[in-house]
N, C-alpha and C positions, 0 to 999 in steps of 0.2 A: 566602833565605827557605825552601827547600826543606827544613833542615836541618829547621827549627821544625816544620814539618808532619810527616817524616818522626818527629819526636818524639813529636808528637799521636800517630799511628797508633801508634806502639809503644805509646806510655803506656794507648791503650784497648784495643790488644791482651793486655796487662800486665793489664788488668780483666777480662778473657773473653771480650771481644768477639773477634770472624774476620771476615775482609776481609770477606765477605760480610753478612753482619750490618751494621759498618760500612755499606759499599755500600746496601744496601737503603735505611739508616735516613738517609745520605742522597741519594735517591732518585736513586743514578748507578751504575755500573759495577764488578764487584769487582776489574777492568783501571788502572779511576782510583784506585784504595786502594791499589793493589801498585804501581803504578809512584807515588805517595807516600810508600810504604814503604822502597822503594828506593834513592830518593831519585831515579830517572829523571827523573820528571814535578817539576819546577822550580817550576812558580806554580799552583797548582789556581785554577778561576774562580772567582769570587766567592760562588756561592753554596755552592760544595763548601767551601770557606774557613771560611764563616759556619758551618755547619751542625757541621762538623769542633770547630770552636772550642766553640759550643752545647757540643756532648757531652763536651767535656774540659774544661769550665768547669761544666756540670752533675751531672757524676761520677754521670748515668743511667749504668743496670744494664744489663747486655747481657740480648733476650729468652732463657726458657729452652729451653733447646734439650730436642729430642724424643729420643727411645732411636733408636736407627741413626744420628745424624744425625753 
């Protein structure tokens, strides 16, 4: 399963989205998005799963980012 998630994170990184962004939107860690990226972290919980799936199923926008950011 790991691979499939590490797929999500790239494919909405691939959209503009940054770990962090990801992470916020869903409300965990930018630690829990890089070690899915990775492929370290094996099974995200259930609700990082759902929420991951959400955003790659929904092909929401990543927010706009600020100047400096």
């Amino acid at each position: 399963m790991s691979m499939i998630f590490k797929n999500h994170i790239k494919t909405l990184m691939d959209r503009g989205w940054r770990q962090e962004q990801i992470a916020d939107h869903c409300r965990t860690c930018q630690s829990s998005i890089s070690g899915l990226h990775r492929g370290k972290t094996k099974e995200p919980r259930y609700t990082l799963a759902l929420a991951i799936l959400q955003m790659v199923e929904s092909e929401i926008t990543p927010p706009v980012r600020n100047a400096g950011e």
